[in-house]
Each structure stands twice: as structure tokens, then as C-alpha cells.
N, C-alpha and C positions, 0 to 999 in steps of 0.2 A: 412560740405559741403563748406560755405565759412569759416573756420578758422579764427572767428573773437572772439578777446577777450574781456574780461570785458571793456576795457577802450575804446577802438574801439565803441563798441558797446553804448556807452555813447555819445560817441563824434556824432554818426551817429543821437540818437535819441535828442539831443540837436539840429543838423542841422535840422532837423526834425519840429521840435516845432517852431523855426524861419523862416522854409518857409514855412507851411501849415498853421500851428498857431494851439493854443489847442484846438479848436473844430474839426478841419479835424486828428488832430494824430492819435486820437484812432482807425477810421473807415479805416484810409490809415495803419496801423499792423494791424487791422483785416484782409483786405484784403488781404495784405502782405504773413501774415501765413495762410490765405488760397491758395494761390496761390503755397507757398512753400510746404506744404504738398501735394496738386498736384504732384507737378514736381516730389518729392521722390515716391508719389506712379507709375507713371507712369514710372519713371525710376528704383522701383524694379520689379516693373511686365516687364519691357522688360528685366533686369538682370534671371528672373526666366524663361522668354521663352528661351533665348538665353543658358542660360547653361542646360536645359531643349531638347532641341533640338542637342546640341555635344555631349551630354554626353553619349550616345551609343556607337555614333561610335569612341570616342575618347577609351572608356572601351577596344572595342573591338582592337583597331590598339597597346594598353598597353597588353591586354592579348597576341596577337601573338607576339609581339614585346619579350618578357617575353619566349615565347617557341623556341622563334629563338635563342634567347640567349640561352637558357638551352640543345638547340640540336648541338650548335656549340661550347656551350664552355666545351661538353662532361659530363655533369652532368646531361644528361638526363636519369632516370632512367628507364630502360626495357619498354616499353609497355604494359599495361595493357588489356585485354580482354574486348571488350565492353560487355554489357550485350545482344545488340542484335545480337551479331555475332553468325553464324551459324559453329557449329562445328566440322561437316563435310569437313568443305572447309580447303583446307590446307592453313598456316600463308603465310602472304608476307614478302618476305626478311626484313630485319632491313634497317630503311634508313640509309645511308652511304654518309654522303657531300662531294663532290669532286669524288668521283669515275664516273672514265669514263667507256662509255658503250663500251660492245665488239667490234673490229672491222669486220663486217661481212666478208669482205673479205677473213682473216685470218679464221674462223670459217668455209665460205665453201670449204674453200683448206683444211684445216685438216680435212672434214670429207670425201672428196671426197680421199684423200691418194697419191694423185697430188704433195705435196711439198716434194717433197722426194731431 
């Protein structure tokens, strides 16, 4: 957490000994290292809420994410039947990206036999 080295760490507890003196060192790093194993616990318990709490919806925005890709870059294979589909009912077309819909326009003049 603070990246401190051997000699660092020397030089702090010699500053140490000269401003507290040896009777207060030992009770000022007790409290020290209590104080610090505080702050890591409270700071992995908000690390475990917080990635605890995305982790859903970030799953979910990777899975669709993953399907878009595989429906646009055409390596999506067939459709599969769900199990609870009833099988009576006839299939829906294949999705097709980019196809425009009919123009009804066009649709009620050719059936009506008007565009002649």
C-alpha cells in the first residue's frame, strides 16, 4: 500500500525512537498496525461491494455485446428451438440486419391491380 522499503522503513522507525522515545514506540506501531489493518479491511469490503454490485450487469451488457457481434459479423449459427416453444405455431422469419420493410404503398397498388 505505501511501497516502502527495507531502508525506508528503517530510517522512519529510527525518526520514531527520537521523537516519541522508547517507551511510547512500541504502543504508537501497535496502534499503527491496528489502524492500518482497519483501513485494508474496510477498503476490501467496499472493493467486494462495489464489484459485487456491477458484476451483473456488466455480465449481462458482455453477453449481448457477444451476440451482436455474432449476429452482424454472420457467424451466427441457425436458431435453435427453445424448449418451451410450442410447436404448432409456425417459425418467425430469420432476423435479417439492414432489411427494409415493405413500402405499403407499393403493396396496396399491386394488390388492388391499379399500377398498370
Amino acid at each position: 500500500m505505501f511501497n516502502l522499503s527495507g531502508g525506508e522503513i528503517v530510517v522512519l522507525l529510527l525518526i520514531g525512537l527520537v521523537v516519541l522515545g522508547p517507551e511510547k514506540l512500541p504502543d504508537a506501531m501497535r496502534k499503527f498496525g491496528r489502524v492500518y489493518n482497519e483501513v485494508r479491511r474496510v477498503a476490501g469490503g467496499i472493493q467486494r461491494d462495489v464489484t459485487s454490485t456491477f458484476a451483473e450487469p456488466v455480465n449481462e451488457l458482455r453477453k449481448t455485446a457477444d451476440e451482436a457481434k455474432r449476429i452482424f459479423t454472420g457467424s451466427d449459427p441457425a436458431p435453435t428451438p427453445t424448449p418451451q416453444a410450442n410447436i404448432n405455431e409456425p417459425d418467425d422469419p430469420p432476423f435479417v440486419p439492414y432489411e427494409a420493410p415493405p413500402d405499403p404503398d407499393v403493396t396496396k397498388a399491386a394488390d388492388d391491380g391499379s399500377a398498370q
